[in-house]
Every structure is written in structure tokens, then in C-alpha cells.
N, C-alpha and C positions, 0 to 999 in steps of 0.2 A: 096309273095316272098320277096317285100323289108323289109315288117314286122319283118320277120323270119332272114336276114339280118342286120337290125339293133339290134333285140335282141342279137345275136351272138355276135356284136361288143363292146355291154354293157356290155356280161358276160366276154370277154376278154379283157377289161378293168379295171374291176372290179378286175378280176385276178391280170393283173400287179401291180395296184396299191397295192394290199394286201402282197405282195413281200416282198416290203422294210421295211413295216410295221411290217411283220414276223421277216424280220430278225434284224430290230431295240430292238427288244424285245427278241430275242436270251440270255441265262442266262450267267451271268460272270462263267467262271471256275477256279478253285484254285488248282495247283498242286507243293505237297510239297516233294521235296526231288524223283521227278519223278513218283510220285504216286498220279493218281487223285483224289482228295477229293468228299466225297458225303455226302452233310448235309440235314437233312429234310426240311430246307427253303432255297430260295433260297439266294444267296449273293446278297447285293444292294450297290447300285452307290448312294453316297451322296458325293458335292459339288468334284465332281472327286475321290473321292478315296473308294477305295472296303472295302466293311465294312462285314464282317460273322459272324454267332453266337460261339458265345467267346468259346464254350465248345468246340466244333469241331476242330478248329484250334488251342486252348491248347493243346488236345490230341493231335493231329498230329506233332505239335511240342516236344513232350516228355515232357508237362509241366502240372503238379499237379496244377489239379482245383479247386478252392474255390469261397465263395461268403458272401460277409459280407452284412448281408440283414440293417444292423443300419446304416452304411455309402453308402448303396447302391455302390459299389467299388466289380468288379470283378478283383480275383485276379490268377497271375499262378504262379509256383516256379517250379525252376529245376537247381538242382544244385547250380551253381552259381549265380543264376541268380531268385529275384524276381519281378514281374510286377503287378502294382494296378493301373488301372484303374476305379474311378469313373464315373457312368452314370452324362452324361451332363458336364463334363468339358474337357477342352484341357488341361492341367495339370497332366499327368503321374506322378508317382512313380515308378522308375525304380533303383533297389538295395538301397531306401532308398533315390534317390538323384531327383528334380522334374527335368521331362521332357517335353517338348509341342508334342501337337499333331495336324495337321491341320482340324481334325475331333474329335469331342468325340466321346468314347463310349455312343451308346444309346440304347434304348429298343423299339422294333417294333412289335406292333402284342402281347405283352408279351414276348417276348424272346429278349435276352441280344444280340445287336451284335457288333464289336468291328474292329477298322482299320488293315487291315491284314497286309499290309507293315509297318506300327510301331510295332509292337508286331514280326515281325518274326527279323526286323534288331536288335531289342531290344536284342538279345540273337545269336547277328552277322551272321545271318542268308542273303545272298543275295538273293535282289528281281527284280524281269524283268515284265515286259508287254508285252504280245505282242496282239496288238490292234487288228490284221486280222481277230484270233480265240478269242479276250475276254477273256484270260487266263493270270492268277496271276501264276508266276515262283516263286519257295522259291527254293533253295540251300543252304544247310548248307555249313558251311566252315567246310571241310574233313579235315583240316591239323591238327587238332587236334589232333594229333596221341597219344600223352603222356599224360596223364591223371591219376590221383592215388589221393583219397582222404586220407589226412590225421587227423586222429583223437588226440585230442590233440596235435596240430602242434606245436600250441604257447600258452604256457600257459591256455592248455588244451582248445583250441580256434578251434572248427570244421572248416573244409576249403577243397576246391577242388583248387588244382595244374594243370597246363599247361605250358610244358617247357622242356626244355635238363635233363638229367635220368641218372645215374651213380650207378649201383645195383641195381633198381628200386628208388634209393632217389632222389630228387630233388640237382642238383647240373650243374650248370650254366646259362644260362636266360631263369628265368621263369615268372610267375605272380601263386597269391593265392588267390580266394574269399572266405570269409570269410563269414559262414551258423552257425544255429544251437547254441551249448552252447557257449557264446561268453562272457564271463567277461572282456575283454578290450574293446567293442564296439568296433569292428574294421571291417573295408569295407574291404580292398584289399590291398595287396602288388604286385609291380613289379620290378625285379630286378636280382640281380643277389642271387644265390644260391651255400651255399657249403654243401657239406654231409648233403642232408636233414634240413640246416640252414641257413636263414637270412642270409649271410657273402657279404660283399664287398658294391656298391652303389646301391640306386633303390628306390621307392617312395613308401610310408605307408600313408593310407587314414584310417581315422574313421568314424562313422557312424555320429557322429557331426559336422561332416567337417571340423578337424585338420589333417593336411596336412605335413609332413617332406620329405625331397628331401635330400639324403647323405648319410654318410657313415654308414654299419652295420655290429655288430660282434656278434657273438650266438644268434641271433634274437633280440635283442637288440643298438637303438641309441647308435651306439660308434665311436668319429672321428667328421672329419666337417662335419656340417649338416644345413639347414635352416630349423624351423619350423612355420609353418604360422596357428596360432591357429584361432578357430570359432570366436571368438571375435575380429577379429581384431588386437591382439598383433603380433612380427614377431619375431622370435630372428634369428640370425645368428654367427655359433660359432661353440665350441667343445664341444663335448658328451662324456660323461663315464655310460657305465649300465645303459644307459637310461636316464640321466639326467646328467642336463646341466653342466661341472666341465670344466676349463681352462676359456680362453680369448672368449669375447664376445660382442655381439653388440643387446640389447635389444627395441627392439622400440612401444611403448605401441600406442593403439587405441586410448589412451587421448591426444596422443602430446607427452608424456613424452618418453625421451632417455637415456638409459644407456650403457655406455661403460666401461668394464672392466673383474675385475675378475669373477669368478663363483664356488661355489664348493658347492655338494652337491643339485644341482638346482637352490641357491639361489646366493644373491650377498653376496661373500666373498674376502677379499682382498680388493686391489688397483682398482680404478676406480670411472668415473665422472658422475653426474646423470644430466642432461639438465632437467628443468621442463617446461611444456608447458607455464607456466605462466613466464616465464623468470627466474626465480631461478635457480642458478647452483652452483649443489656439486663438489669438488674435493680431494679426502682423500678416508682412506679404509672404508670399509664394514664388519660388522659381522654378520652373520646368516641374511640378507635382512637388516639391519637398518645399520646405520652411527654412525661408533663404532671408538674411535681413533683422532689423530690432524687430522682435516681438517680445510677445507676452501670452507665458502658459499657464492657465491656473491648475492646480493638477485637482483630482476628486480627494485626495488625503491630507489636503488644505494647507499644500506646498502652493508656491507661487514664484518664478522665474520673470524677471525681465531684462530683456539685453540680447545682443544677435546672436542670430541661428545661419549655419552653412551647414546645406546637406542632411536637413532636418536633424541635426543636433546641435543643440548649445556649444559656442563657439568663439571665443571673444572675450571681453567686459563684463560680466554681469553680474547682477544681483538676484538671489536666491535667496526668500524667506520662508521658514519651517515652519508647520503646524503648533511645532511647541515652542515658538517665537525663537528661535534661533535663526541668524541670521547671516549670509554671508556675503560679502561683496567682493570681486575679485575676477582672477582668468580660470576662463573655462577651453576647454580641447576633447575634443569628441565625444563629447554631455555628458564630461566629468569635473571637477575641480580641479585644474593643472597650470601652476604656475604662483605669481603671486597674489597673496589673497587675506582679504580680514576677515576672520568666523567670530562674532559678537555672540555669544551662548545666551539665553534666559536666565542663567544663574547669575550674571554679571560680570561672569568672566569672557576674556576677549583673547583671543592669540592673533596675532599678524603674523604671516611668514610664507614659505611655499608648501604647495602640495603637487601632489601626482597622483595618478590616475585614484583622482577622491578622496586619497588622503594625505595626513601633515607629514612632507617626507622633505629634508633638506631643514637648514636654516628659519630660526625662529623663535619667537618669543611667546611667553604665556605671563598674561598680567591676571590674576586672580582676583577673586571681587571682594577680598579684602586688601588689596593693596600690595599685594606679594608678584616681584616680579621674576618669571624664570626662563630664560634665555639660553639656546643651545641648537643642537644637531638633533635632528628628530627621524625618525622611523615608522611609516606603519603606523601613525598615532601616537607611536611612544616616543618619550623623551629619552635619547642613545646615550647624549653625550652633554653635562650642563657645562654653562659656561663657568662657573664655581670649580669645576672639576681641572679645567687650564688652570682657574689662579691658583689653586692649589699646587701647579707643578711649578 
């Protein structure tokens, strides 16, 4: 009897224990959009987050599957919206732009599986838990109500629309992703919209990551606007059809700053160009080069004034040195070339010609005591003095 008694006691203990064991192993469940998912494997728990095979919850999401077997990178698209995921890194691809992920995509068993809460929020999808039952909640966002692809939207640029609708066209705030045949590389627009066009304020991304925030008219930069290009350049200013015409405030990735005109995209007119190196322009601009009387300070505490062609000194001008030497005269392709006076800080002065920078041809040297020496010059040097004729 007490045999049969303690065997009882083993096998119902044996029971309890096997309990919690059972239900510790109970499968995760995934339900999308209120509809239970059913994948041939089961979903697994790595380092906390639910991970399923990529195909299953592509489909269930309405998202076109693929698989690029050379970068190992599973991928989905829908719509708006593309996602790449490589095996083994935290590093998304999400519409061209990288994203983290607290788990990679990996491969278990041979099958591909991938983080269900990144991939459903990827594509604004809400996610919940609920721990009691083990079960993954997806909710799409319903308000999407407006929706209408446009083919050739912009510059014959395919793209799906979300936003206010006025005859079916796009006209006041919306946003546009940007798929398909795309010749301006372009990611997204959001903003406002008129009759089916670009019109009013709202932000344009590219797929390079140049970036404009301001005003637009027939799909087109028109008005003030900031653009913050991939390089690091930023302008800040006004736009005509695209390109940058009026007042403007240029500040380049090297240091370098320009304030002023613009027409045409480039610098035209009046305005100053700061250089990183401490040189600073001030006079007009033609077609991007320094065209016109200005005035350069240079950082080594030289100072130029008188016109410029083709961004070089070019003309008339006057040239003052750091060490108070001074020169006034013709300049040719931002050198000293032609006739010229160099006033030195010692007192001495020569008038005569020079070339390419230096005293070469005809000219005189009055010294600052009173001594004057007149001749054929070279290279700086005196060839030939005029003493040397009267002696023949």
C-alpha cells in the first residue's frame, strides 16, 4: 500500500512539474490587421524580439517579396514603401535611407527570418504585445483614407499620394513617395498641394540625401527656401524654376562663405565671398567668377583693388603689401603686367614695365636718397643702365 502511495505521489508530481514547462514553450502568435497568421515554422524569440520567416509576414503585410541571393538581403516593396534587410546585420534599408535594428535578419534551419516589429512599423504599421497570450498585434494605420497614384507626377517621376483631394487631385496637405521611373532621384515630398501641384511650403528629399525645406510653385523651387545638399554645402535664399536667382547666403562644406547675388544658380551681381583661408572678396560676380572693380583683402594682409575678368585681377589696379609696399598699375591674368608704379616702404620707388610679376622692359628706379637709375630691366634686375649708352 505505501508502495502504490508513493508511486502516485511521483506521477503527480511529475505532472506538476511538466506544466510550466509546457506552457513555457507554448509558440509566439502573430496577428496582422486582426487575422491570425499561420507560417510553416514556428516564430522565434531572439535576444527579446520576435523574429518570423520574411515571406509570411511580407505577404501579410501586402508587401512584394524578393531575394537578392549575391548580397544575401531579403527584400519587400509596396508601394511607398521599400525594405532590405541583410542576413546578419542590424543595418536596414528602409526607402533608400539606413536604419537600425536591435536584431538582424537571420537564417535558421535554412529559412530566412526577420524582426516582425521593425518591418511592420517600417511601413507605419502599429505594434502591441500582449505577454498573457504570446501574441504579436500589427494594426495598420486606417486613416489613410486618400490615396491615388500618380503616374508622371513630376517630371514623369512615378509616385503614390496621401492627403486632402479636390476632384480626385492632390490639393492641400499632403505627402508623395516617390517609386518606379524616377530621373530626378527623388525620395519624398511633404507639403502642401494645389490642383494636383507642388504649390505653396513643404520639404523635397532625394534619394542622395539633398534635402530643401520652402517655398513651391508648379512643382518647382520658387521663393525662399533652404537647401542642405549631400555634401555638406547649405544655401539659404531665393529660388526661381528651380534654381537659385535673387539674394542669398551660400556656405560651403570647406569653410568658404558667400553672400549676395544669384541668377541663374550661380553667383551674379553684387556680393562677398569670405574664404576659409581668410581671403575676402567684395565686388560683383559673373556667371560664378569675379567679374568687375572689386576689392580683395587677402589673410597675409595684402589688399587688391581695381577689376577682375575671369576671377583674376585684370586691368588698373592697386595692390597694397603687408609690408607697406605699394603698387599701382596694369595687371593680366593676376599678375603685374604692363605699366606700373611699385612705391617700396623704404622710400624707394620705380615706375616702368613689368610682366608676368616682374620688372622686365623699360624703367626707372629713384632711390630714397635721391639717386636716380634708369634703364632696361630683367627679371628684377637692372640689364642694361642708361649711364652705360652715355658712355658709348
Amino acid at each position: 500500500m505505501k508502495r502504490k502511495l508513493l508511486s502516485l505521489t511521483l506521477l503527480i508530481l511529475v505532472t506538476i512539474m511538466c506544466i510550466p514547462s509546457y506552457a513555457s514553450q507554448s509558440p509566439i502568435k502573430v496577428v496582422v490587421n486582426d487575422k491570425l497568421l499561420k507560417f510553416d515554422v514556428e516564430p522565434q524569440n531572439i535576444e527579446g524580439r520576435t523574429l518570423v520567416p520574411f515571406r509570411g509576414i511580407f505577404e501579410a503585410l501586402g508587401l512584394k517579396v524578393d531575394w537578392d541571393s549575391e548580397t544575401r538581403t531579403a527584400i519587400g516593396t509596396r508601394k511607398d514603401t521599400e525594405i532590405k534587410l541583410p542576413i546578419g546585420k542590424k543595418e536596414a534599408l528602409v526607402n533608400f535611407k539606413p536604419s537600425q535594428m536591435d536584431v538582424p535578419a537571420t537564417i535558421i534551419n535554412g529559412r530566412t527570418f526577420v524582426p516582425v516589429r521593425f518591418i511592420a512599423e517600417s511601413i507605419g504599421a502599429k505594434v502591441d504585445w500582449d505577454g498573457t497570450t504570446k501574441t504579436v498585434i500589427v494594426n495598420e494605420n486606417v486613416e489613410k483614407t486618400y490615396e491615388n497614384e500618380y503616374k508622371t507626377f513630376i517630371d514623369e517621376t512615378d509616385g503614390y499620394y496621401t492627403g486632402e483631394m479636390v476632384d480626385k487631385k492632390a490639393d492641400g496637405q499632403g505627402k508623395i513617395r516617390f517609386t518606379g521611373v524616377n530621373p530626378k532621384k527623388a525620395l519624398k515630398y511633404e507639403g502642401d498641394f494645389k490642383n494636383g501641384k507642388i504649390v505653396g511650403n513643404g520639404t523635397y528629399e532625394w534619394i542622395n540625401g539633398d534635402k530643401y525645406t520652402g517655398a513651391f510653385l508648379n512643382n518647382n523651387k520658387h521663393g525662399e527656401g533652404t537647401m542642405i545638399f549631400a555634401n555638406g554645402d547649405k544655401f539659404v535664399g531665393v529660388w526661381k524654376d528651380n534654381v537659385k536667382s535673387g539674394q542669398g547666403t551660400m556656405t560651403f562644406a570647406n569653410g568658404d562663405k558667400y553672400v549676395g547675388s544669384w541668377k541663374g544658380d550661380v553667383r551674379s551681381g553684387q556680393g562677398t565671398m569670405t574664404l576659409a583661408n581668410g581671403d575676402k572678396y567684395v565686388g560683383p560676380w559673373e556667371k560664378d567668377v569675379k567679374s568687375g572693380q572689386g576689392t580683395m583683402n587677402f589673410a597675409n594682409g595684402n589688399k587688391y583693388v581695381g577689376p577682375w575678368k575671369d576671377d583674376e585681377r585684370n586691368g588698373q589696379g592697386t595692390m597694397t603689401f603687408a609690408n607697406r609696399d605699394k603698387y599701382v598699375g596694369s595687371w593680366k591674368d593676376d599678375v603685374r603686367s604692363g605699366q606700373g608704379i611699385m612705391n617700396f616702404a623704404n622710400g624707394d620707388k620705380f615706375v616702368g614695365l613689368w610682366e608676368k610679376g616682374l620688372i622686365n622692359g623699360r624703367g626707372e628706379l629713384t632711390s630714397a636718397n635721391g639717386k636716380v637709375t634708369g634703364g632696361i630691366w630683367k627679371n628684377d634686375q637692372l640689364e642694361q643702365s642708361d649711364d652705360y649708352w652715355k658712355s658709348k
